[in-house]
C-alpha positions in Angstrom: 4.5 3.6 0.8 3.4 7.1 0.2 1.5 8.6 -2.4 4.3 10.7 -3.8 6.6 6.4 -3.8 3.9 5.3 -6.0 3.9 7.9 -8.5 7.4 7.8 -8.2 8.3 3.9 -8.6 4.9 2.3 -9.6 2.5 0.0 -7.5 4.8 -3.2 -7.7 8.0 -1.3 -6.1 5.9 0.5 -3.5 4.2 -2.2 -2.3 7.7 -4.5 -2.1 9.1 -1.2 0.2 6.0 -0.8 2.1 6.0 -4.6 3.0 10.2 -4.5 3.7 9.2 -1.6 6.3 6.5 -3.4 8.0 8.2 -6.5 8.5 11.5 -4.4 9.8 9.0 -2.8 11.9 8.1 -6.1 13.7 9.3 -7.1 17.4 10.4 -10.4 16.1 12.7 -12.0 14.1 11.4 -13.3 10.7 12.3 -16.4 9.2 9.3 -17.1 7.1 6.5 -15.3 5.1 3.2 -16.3 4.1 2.2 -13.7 0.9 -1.4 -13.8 -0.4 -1.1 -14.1 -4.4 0.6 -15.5 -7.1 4.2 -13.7 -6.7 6.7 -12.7 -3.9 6.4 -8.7 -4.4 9.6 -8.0 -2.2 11.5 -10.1 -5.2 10.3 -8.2 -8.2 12.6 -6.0 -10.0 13.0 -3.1 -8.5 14.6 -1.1 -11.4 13.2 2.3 -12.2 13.6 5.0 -15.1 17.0 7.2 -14.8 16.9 10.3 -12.7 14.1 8.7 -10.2 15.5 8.3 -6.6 15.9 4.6 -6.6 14.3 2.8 -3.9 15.5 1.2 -0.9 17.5 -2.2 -1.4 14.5 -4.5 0.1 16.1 -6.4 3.5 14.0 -9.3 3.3 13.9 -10.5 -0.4 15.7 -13.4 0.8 13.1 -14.8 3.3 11.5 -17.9 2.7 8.1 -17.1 1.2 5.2 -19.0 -0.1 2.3 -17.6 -2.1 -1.0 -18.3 -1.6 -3.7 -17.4 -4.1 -6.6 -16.4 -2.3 -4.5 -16.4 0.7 -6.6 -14.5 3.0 -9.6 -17.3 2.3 -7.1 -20.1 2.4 -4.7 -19.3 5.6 -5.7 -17.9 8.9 -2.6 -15.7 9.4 -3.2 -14.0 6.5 -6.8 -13.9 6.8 -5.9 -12.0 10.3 -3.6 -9.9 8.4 -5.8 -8.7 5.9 -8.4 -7.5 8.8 -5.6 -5.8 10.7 -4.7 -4.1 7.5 -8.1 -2.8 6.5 -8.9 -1.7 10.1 -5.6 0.5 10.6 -5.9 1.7 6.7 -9.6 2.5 7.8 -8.8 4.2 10.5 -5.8 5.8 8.8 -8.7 7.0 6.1 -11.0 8.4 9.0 -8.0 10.5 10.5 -7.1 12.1 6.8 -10.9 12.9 6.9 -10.7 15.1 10.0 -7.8 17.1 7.8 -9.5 17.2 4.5 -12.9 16.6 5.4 -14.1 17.8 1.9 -12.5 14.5 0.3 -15.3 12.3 2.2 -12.5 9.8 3.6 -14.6 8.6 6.6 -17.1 7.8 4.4 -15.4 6.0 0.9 -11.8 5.1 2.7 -10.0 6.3 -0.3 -11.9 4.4 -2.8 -13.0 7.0 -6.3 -16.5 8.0 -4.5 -18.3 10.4 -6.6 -18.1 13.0 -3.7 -14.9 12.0 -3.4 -13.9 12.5 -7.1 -16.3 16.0 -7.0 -13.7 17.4 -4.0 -10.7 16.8 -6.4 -12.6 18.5 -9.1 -13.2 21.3 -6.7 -10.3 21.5 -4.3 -7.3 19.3 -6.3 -4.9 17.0 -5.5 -3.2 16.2 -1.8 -0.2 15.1 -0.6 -2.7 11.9 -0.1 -3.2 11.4 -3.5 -1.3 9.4 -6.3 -1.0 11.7 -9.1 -0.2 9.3 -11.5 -4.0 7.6 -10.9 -6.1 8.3 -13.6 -9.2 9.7 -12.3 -11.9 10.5 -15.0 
């Protein structure tokens, strides 16, 4: 989900459409889903405030899911997931960095740095960044 989805429909919708695109993304049909924590995120309620673009009907809210707390120390695949995820969101971070170098990106991956949290005092807010995070 982009910055500008999460401001728009909070974390919990975001992250049920982000997931919905990845797994529509994948080269194989899904029957099943492992989810590491205590809820199925592509079943929460995906209501939002009047006058917000809704978000997209999620495809695969029907999908046989378990939840795992602690899933990525409990189950291989989604121990493997989580890698893959923080490797492409790393390298994702480093690319960003190479356009807004002054944010630090390479360096903190997004996290509130205090050089990081200097260049928004400094330069402002990207497209990159959630405006609705309370930075203080």
């Amino acid at each position: 989900a982009t910055a500008e989805e999460i401001d728009m429909w909070g974390i919990r919708i975001a992250l049920a459409v982000a997931a919905d695109r990845a797994l529509a993304a994948l080269m194989v049909p899904v029957d099943q889903l492992l989810i590491d924590g205590p809820s199925n995120l592509l079943r929460c309620p995906m209501g939002v405030a009047l006058g917000v673009t809704q978000p997209p009907a999620i495809r695969f809210a029907a999908t046989p899911a378990q939840t795992i707390v602690k899933g990525d120390q409990k189950s291989a695949t989604i121990g493997a997931a989580a890698v893959l995820a923080k490797v492409s969101r790393d390298a994702y971070m480093t690319a960003l960095s190479d356009e807004h170098p002054q944010y630090e990106w390479a360096g903190n991956k997004g996290y509130g740095a205090p050089g990081h949290i200097a260049a928004i005092a400094t330069s402002g807010l990207t497209s990159y960044h959630r405006k609705s995070w309370n930075i203080s």
